[in-house]
N, C-alpha and C positions, 0 to 999 in steps of 0.2 A: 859334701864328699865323704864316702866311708873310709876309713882307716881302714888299710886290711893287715891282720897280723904278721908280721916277721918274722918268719921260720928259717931254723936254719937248722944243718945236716939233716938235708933231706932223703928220705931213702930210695933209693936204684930202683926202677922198673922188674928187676929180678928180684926184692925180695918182695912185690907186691904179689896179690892175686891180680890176675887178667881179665876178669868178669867176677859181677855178681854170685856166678853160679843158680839164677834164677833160671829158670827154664822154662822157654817158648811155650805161649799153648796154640799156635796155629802157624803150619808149615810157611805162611806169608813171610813172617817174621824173620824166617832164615834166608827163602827164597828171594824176595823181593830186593835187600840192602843188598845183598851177592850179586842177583844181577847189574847193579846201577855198578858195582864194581869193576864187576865181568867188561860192562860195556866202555868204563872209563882206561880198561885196560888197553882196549882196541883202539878208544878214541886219543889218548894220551902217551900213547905205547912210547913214545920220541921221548915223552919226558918225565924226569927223574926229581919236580918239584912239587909231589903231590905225596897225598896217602889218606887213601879212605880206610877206615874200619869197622868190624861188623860185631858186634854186640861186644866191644869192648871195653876196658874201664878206662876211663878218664881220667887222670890225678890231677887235682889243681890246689891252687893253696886263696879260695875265693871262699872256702866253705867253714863247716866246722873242724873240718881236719883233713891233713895234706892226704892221711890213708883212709879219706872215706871217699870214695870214687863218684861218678855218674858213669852210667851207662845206657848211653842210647842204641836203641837197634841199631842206627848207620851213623856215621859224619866222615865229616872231606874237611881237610887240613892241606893251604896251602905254604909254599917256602918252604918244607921239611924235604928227609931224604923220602925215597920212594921206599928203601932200603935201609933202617938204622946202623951204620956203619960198616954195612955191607951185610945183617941178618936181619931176620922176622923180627917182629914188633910182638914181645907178649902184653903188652899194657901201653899205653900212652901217658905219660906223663909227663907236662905243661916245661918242668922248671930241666929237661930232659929234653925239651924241642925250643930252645933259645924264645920259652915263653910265649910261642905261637899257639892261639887258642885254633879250634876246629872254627872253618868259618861258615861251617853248614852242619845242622845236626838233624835226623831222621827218628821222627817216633812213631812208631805203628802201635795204634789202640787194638786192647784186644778184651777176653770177654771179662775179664777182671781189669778193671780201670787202676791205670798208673802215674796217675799224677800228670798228665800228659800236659793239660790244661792248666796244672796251679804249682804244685810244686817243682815240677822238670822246668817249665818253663819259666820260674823263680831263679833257679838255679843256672841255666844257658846266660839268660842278663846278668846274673851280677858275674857269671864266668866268662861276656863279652862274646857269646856267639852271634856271628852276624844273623842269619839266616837260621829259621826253626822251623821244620818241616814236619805236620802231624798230619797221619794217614787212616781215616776213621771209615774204611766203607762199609762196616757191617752196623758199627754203634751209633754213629753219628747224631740219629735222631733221639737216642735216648742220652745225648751227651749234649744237643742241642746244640749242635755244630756242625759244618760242614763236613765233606766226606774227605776232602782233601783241602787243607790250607795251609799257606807260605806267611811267616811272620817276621819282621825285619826288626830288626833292632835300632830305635831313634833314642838316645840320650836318655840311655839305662832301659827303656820300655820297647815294648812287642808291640808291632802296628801289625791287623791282618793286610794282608796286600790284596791286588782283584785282580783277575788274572788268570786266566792255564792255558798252556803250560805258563806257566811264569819265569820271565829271562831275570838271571842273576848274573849283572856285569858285571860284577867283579870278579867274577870263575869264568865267564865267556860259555854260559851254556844255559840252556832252560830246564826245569824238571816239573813233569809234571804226569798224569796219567794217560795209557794209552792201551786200546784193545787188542792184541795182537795174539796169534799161536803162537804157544810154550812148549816144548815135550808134547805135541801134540794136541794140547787143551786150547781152547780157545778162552783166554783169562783177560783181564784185566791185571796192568802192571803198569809198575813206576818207568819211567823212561829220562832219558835226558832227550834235550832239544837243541836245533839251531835255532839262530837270531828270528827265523823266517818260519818258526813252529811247528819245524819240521821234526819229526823224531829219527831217534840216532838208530841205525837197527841194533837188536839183540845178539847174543854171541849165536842162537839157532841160526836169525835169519842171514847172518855173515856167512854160516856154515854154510846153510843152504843157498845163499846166493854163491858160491865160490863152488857149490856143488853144481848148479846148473852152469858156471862157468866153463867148468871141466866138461860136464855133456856137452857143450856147445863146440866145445875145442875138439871133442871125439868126433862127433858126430861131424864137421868142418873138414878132420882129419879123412875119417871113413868116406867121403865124399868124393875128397882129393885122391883117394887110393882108386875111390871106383872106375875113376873118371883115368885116373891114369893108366889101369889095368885098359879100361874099354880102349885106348887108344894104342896100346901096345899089341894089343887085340887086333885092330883095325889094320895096324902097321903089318902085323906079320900075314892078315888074308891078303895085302895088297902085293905082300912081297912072294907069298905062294899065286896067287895069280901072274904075276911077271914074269918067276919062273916058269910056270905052265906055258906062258906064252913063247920066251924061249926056247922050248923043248919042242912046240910047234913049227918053229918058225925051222928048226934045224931040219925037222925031220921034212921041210920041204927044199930043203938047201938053202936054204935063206940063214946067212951070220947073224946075228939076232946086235951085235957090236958095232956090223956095219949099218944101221939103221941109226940114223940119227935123226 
């Protein structure tokens, strides 16, 4: 068992930096961990025991030091606030969320190799993340790995799992990839799942299904007007014929009243 050092007066989230300040070289890297967030926002909206973050720093006290951070493109952290005490999160720090590690952490390879494979994934084990999620679709073959693999944490070590999407019970959701239009592109993206591998929709497709709901409801509506015009319609030729008939019947003497 390692000894891990004993720190103490540790320092606030606010006098850390928030990130690396390293910067993305491919728009995925921002796009991708935002959606899965976007989506958990819609799928989780009820509850206030979550919080993912997007390329932010890490603080733990597993490493060489409390102020030398990790930061992954994504991870999900559950039992914390959604909200730190009612404000934004500018960092995460471990001894700052009663010691709750991230239990899912997201790396997107890009065209400069980041340790995805040897050193990040050194560092999530001995900082006890359950789940290590690395998303390689362009390198893969020259990293000699798959394009998408889920790694689980067994007694300090990363086992790759087999699997996609692949369900992670202990969050109650699966992640995994899926083809769908973005802003219009037809892309490939990360997504979450149900038990049944089904995928979650995106904040587009919510939009746009919740847009054709409202055509539906117009058009439902426009229907109901037409239908009730044509019969008010109907009403009033039936009631200018009855009159007409009246005014007939008078001009032969006939009470148009006394007819029954």
């Amino acid at each position: 068992m390692v000894t891990q050092p004993l720190y103490t007066n540790l320092p606030s989230t606010a006098e850390l930096p928030c990130s690396d300040d390293t910067p993305v070289d491919n728009e995925d890297q921002n796009l991708l961990p935002n959606l899965l967030l976007f989506m958990l926002c819609n799928l989780w909206a009820d509850r206030m025991d979550w919080y993912f973050g997007v390329d932010m720093a890490i603080y733990h006290t597993t490493g060489v030091s409390p102020k030398v951070p990790v930061v992954p493109d994504g991870f999900l952290s559950l039992g914390v606030e959604r909200k730190k005490g009612g404000k934004s999160r500018r960092s995460y720090a471990t001894w700052e969320e009663q010691d709750i590690v991230p239990i899912l952490t997201l790396e997107m390879v890009s065209h400069q190799p980041g340790g995805e494979y040897a050193e990040k994934m050194a560092i999530y084990a001995k900082l006890g993340v359950l789940y290590y999620v690395i998303y390689n679709p362009e390198f893969w073959q020259r990293d000699r790995h798959q394009p998408f693999e889920v790694y689980k944490l067994d007694q300090g070590t990363y086992h790759l799992q087999i699997g996609e999407p692949f369900w992670l019970p202990e969050v109650g959701l699966g992640i995994g990839r899926c083809q769908q239009v973005f802003g219009g592109i037809e892309q490939e993206l990360l997504c979450w799942y149900d038990e049944q591998g089904q995928s979650f929709p995106t904040p587009e497709e919510t939009i746009q299904h919740v847009q054709s709901q409202l055509q539906a409801e117009r058009q439902r509506a426009n229907a109901e007007s037409q239908r009730a015009n044509a019969e008010s319609q109907r009403a009033n030729a039936a009631s200018q014929r009855a009159e007409k008939l009246a005014e007939y019947l008078r001009t032969q003497g006939i009470n148009p009243d006394d007819i029954l």
